[in-house]
Legacy VTK file of the C-alpha trace (Angstrom):
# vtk DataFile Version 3.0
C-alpha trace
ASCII
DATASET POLYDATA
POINTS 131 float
-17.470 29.300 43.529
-20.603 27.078 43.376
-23.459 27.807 40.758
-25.767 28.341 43.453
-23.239 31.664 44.585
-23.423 32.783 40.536
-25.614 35.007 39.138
-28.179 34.342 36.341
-25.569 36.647 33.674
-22.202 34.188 35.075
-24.507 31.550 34.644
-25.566 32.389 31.330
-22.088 33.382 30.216
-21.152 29.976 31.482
-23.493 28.272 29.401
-23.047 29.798 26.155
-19.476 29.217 26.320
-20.162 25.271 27.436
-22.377 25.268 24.069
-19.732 26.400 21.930
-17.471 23.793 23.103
-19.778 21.388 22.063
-20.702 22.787 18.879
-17.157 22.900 18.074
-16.444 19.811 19.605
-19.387 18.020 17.220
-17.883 19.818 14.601
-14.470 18.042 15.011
-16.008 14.402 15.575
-17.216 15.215 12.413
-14.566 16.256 10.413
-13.052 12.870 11.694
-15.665 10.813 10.600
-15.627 12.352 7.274
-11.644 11.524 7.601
-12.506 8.146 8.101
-14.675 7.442 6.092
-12.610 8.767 2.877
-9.574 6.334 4.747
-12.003 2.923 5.439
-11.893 1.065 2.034
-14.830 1.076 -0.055
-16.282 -2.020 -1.156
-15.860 -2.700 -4.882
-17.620 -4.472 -7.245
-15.564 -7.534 -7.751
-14.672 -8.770 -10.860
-15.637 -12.064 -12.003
-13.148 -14.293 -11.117
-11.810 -18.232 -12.055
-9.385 -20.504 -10.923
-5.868 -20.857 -12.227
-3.154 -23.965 -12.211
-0.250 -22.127 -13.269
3.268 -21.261 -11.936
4.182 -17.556 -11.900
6.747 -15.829 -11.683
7.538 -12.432 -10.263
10.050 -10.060 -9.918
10.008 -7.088 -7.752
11.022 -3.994 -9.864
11.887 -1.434 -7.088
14.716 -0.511 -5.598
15.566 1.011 -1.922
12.312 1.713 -0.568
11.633 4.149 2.178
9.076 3.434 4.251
7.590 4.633 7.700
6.924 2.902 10.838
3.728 1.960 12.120
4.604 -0.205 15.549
6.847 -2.566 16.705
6.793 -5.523 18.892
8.877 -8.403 19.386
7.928 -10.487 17.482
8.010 -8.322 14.489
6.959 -4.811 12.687
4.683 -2.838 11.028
4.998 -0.014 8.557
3.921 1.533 6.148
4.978 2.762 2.554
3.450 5.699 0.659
3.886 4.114 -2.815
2.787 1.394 -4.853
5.264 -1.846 -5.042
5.491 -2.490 -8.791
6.056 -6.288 -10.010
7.070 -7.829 -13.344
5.264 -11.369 -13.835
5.506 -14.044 -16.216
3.019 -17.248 -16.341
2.029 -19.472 -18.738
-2.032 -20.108 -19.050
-3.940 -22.864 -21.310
-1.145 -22.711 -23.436
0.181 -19.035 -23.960
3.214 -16.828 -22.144
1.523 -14.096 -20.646
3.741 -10.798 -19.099
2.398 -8.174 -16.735
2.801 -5.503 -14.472
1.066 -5.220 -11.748
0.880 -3.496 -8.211
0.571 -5.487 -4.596
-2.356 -4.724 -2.912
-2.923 -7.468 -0.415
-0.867 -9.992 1.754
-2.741 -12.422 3.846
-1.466 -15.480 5.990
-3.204 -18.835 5.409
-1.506 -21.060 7.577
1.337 -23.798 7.364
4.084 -20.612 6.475
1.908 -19.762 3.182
0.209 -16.372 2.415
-1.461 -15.459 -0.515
-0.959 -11.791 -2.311
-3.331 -10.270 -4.612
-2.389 -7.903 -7.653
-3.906 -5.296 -9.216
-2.260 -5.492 -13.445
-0.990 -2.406 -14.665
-2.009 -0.826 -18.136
0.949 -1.283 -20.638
1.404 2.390 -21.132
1.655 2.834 -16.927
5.091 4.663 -16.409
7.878 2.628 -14.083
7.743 4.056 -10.620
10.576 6.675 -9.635
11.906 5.244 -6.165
LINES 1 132
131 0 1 2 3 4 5 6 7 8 9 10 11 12 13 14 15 16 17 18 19 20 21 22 23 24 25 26 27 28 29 30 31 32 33 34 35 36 37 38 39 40 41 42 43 44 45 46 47 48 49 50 51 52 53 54 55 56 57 58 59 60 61 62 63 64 65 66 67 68 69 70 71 72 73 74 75 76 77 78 79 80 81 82 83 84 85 86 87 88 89 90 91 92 93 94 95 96 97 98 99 100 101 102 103 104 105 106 107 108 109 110 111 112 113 114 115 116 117 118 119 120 121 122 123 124 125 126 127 128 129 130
């Protein structure tokens, strides 16, 4: 049936319920943008910050770890894991043995088969992960 073969009520009825598909379509493209916002990482202040000549050691203090995957290619994989990866690191600095704990938080390739990975220390009264 064409709207010119409707009447003004089916037309009307038509309407309203067109508008209430939007309205509760707008309401779910906003519940996802709320979503992703709380998801998109916030920008923090960064703390000051120097440079370092020392070697380090770390150890990674986990065990089996389960994780989920993300996608896969062939050239490699993606996934993702739903808890932090504690480490155990030792490194001398101007003279004195420093040991921390401290989560991974960031991997990034720089080229020539080197990355770089940033940690976030622990507190010394954090409790050892249960994996």
């Amino acid at each position: 049936m064409t709207n010119a073969d409707k009447t003004k009520e089916a037309l009307a009825a038509e309407l309203a319920e067109v508008r209430a598909e939007a309205d509760a379509l707008r309401d779910k493209a906003a519940a996802l943008e709320s979503r992703l916002a709380e998801r998109v990482c916030k920008p923090n202040p960064r703390q000051s910050r120097r440079e370092i000549q020392a070697d380090i050691e770390f150890i990674a203090d986990f065990d089996l770890v389960r994780a989920g995957g993300i996608d896969l290619s062939e050239g490699g994989i993606c996934f993702e894991v739903d808890r932090h990866l504690p480490f155990e690191m030792r490194f001398e600095l101007e003279g004195r043995r420093h040991e921390k704990r401290a989560n991974l938080v960031w991997v990034r390739r720089i080229g020539d088969g080197r990355c770089r990975l940033g940690f976030r220390f622990l507190p010394p009264d954090e409790p050892d992960p249960v994996f």
